[in-house]
N, C-alpha and C positions, 0 to 999 in steps of 0.2 A: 788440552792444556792442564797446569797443575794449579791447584787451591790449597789455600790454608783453612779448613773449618774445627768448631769448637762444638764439641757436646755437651750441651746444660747438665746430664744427670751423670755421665762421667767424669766431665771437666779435661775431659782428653783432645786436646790440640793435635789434627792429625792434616796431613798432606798428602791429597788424592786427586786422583785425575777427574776429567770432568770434560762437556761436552764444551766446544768454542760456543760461547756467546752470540747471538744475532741480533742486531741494535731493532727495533719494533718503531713503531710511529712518536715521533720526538725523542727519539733515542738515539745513543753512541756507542759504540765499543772503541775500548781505548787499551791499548800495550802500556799495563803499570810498568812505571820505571823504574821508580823510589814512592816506599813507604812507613813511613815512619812508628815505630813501634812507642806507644804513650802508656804514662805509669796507668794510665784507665784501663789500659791494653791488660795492665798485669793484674789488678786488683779484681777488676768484673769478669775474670778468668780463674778465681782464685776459690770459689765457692762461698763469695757472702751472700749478700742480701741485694746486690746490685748486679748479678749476673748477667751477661749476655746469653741471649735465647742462642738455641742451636742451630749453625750455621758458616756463614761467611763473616769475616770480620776484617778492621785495619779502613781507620778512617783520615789518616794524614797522607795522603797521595796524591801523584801529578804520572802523567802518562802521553801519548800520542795516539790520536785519536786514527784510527784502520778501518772503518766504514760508522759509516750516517743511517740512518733509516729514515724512512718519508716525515716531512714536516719538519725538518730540522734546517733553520735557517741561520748563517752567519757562523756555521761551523761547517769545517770538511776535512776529508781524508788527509791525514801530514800535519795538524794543528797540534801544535803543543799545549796541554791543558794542566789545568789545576781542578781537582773533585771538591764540590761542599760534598760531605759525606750526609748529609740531612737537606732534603730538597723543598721546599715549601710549597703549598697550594696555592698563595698567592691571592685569596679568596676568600677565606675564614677570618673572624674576628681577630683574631691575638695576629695573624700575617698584615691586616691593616693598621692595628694599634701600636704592635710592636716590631714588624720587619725582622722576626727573631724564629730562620725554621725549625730550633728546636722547640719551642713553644707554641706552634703550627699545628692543628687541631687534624690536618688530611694530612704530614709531610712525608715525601717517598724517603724512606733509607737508599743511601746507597755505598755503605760500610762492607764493600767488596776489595781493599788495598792489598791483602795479600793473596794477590792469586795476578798470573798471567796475562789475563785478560778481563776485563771488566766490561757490563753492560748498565750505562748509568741514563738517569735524565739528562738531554742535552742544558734544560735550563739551569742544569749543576752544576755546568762546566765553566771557567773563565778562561781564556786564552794568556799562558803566558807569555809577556812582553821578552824579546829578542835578547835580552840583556841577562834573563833567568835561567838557571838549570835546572832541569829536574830533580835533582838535591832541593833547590830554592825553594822548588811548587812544592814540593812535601811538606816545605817548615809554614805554608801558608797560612793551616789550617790553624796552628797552637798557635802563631802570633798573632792573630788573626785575636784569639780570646786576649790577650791581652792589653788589645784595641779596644775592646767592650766594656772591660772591667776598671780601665781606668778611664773611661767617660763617664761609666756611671757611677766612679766618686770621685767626679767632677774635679779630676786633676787638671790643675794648669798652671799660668806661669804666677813662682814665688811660693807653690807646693812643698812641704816637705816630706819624703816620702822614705819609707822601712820596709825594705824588700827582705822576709824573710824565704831561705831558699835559694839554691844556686843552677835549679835545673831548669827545663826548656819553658817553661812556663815561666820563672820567675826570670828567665832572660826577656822574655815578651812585655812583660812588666816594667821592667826595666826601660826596654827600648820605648817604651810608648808613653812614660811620665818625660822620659825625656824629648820628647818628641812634642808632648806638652807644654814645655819649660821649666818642670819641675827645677825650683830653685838646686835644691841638694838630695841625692840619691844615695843610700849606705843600704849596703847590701850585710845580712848576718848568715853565712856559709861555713860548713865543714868540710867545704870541700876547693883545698888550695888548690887539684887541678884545673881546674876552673876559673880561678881568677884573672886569667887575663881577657876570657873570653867575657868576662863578667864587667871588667873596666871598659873594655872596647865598645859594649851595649849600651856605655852612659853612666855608668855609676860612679860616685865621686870616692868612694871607699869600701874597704869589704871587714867587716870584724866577725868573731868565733860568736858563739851562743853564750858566753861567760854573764856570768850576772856581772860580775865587776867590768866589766863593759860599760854600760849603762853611762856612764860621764861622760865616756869615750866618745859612743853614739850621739849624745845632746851635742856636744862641741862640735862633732864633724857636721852633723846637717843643721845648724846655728839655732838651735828648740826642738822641743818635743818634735814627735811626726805627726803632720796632719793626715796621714792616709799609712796604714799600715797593711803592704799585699801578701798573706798567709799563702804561699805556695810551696808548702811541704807535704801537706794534707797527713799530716798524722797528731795522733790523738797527743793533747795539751797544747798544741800550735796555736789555738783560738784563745788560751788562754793567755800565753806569752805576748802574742797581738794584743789583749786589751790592755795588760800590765805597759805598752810600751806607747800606745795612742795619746795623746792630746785629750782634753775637755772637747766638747763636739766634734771631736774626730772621727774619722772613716775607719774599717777593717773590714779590707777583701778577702773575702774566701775563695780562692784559686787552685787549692790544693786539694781541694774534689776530695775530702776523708772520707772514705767509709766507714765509719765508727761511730761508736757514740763520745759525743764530746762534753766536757763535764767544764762547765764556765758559775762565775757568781754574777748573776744575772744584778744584782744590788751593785756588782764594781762597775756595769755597765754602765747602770743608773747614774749614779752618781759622777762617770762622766760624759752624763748624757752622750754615749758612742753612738756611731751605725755602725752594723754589720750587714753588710752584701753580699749576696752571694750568686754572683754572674753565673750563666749559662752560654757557652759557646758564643756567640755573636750574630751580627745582621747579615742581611745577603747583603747591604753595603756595607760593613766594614770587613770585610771578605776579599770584595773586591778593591777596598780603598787600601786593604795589605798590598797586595799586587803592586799596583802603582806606587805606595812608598818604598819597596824592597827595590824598584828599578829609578826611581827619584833621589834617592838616599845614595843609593849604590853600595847597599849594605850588602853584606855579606852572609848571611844569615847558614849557611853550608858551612860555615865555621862549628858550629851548631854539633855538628855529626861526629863522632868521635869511631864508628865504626859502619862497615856496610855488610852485610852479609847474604847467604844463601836464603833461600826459601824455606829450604829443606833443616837449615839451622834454627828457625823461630820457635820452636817446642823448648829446644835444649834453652837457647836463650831467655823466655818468658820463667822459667824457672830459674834460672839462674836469678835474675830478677827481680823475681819473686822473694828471692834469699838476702835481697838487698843489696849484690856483690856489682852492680853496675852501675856507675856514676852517670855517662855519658850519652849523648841520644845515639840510638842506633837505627839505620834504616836500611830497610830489608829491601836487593834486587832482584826480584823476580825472574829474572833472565840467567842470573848467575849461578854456576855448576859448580858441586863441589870437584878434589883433584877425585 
């Protein structure tokens, strides 16, 4: 079978063959289907300070599952699945406190999406419902964090909420204050191809980054924002969030910056803000994606603006890298180029 791995000390993304997978005691092997390349994808590839160890990578995936291994119960051969790319112990303090595998003190990786064939924990796995594609099970994973992060700043209904950012993450954002009741959703995007996909998610408006905005914004969501979701992740985004928050208001960090970010810790103060900053999500709201993606009858494969080779994901992650790609793209494993 073919893989995609990455070299910590060259940062060389290469595509090599490898032996088929054999599922072990509570284990799976699964034919990826669809996986979805994440701006993490591009950044901890890029040689900062967040890299990925050397190896296998690609954690937004859904597949069909090709043999079981012993002790593996309520799954079998032909199952259409969705991967938590991070598996929990189930056992450790922070798994009982917080139900959160990445914060999971044993938890197995299983960050295998771009390759052929994967060998995961079965306890990774959720079955998707007859209704989903494997387009859908790929978008589980990122909507999935925006399940998380807007519980915990405690959106719900008569919210008013500042989606800063137009891409997959700040679509997740989107769907899930509205999914809370957020009273009014405005979205601030540079990116008009996107806007329809962006209205369809929930949002009541979409405006430019303009400081003369700023009126614009108060009128459309009827006051300041009580929750403001930073999903750009680039450097000054934290500080545009606090300039735009309410007096005790929220500011989520969704936008995963790797940089350093330079804020006045005193404009904070003064209005008395939070800032948040969620990590992935629980094994139940993981699961409770699944079930609103087939409840909802959303579409979330709207999402994908491109599918590509395996053998394309180098060229692509560079490209990327360069800033030249708007739209989510998810990589099929199966797919030849001419």
């Amino acid at each position: 079978m073919r893989i995609a791995t990455f070299d910590a000390d060259t940062r060389q993304i290469r595509i090599e063959d490898a032996p088929m997978p054999v599922a072990g005691s509570g284990e799976i092997v699964i034919r990826v289907h669809r996986c979805g390349i994440c701006g993490s994808d591009v950044s901890m590839t890029s040689g900062g300070a967040f890299n990925l160890k050397t190896g296998q990578f690609g954690h937004e995936y859904s597949g069909e599952i090709v043999e079981t291994g012993p002790n593996v119960e309520n799954l079998r051969a032909g199952d259409r699945v969705t991967i938590m790319p991070v598996v929990p112990c189930g056992a450790c303090e922070y798994c009982h406190q917080l139900g959160n595998p990445m914060l999971c003190y044993n938890s197995q990786g299983a960050m295998h999406g771009f390759s052929e064939y994967a060998v995961v924990p079965a306890s990774g796995a959720v079955r998707l419902l007859e209704s989903l594609s494997f387009a859908d099970g790929a978008l589980v994973e990122p909507m999935a964090c925006g399940l998380h992060a807007m519980q915990l700043a405690s959106c719900g209904p008569g919210k008013r909420v500042l989606v800063l950012g137009g891409g997959a993450i700040a679509l997740s954002a989107i769907y899930w204050a509205r999914q809370a009741g957020a009273h009014r959703i405005v979205v601030l995007s540079r990116s008009a191809h996107r806007s329809e996909m962006i209205m369809a998610m929930g949002a009541d408006a979409i405006f430019s980054f303009d400081p003369d905005d700023q009126d614009r914004i108060t009128e459309s969501l009827g006051g300041v924002p009580d929750i403001v979701a930073e999903c750009v992740g680039k450097e000054g985004m934290l500080d545009v969030a606090l300039s735009h928050v309410r007096p005790a208001g929220s500011i989520v960090s969704m936008g995963m910056c790797m940089h350093r970010e330079t804020i006045i810790p005193a404009q904070a103060t003064f209005k008395e803000a939070r800032m948040i900053f969620p990590l992935g999500y629980t094994t139940d709201e993981f699961i409770a994606t699944v079930r609103a993606f087939d409840a909802d009858k959303l579409r979330p494969d709207r999402m994908v603006g491109r599918v590509i080779a395996l053998d394309q994901l180098p060229a692509t992650l560079d490209v990327m890298r360069a800033g030249q790609v708007g739209t989510k793209i998810h990589v099929d494993p199966a797919m030849r180029l001419p």
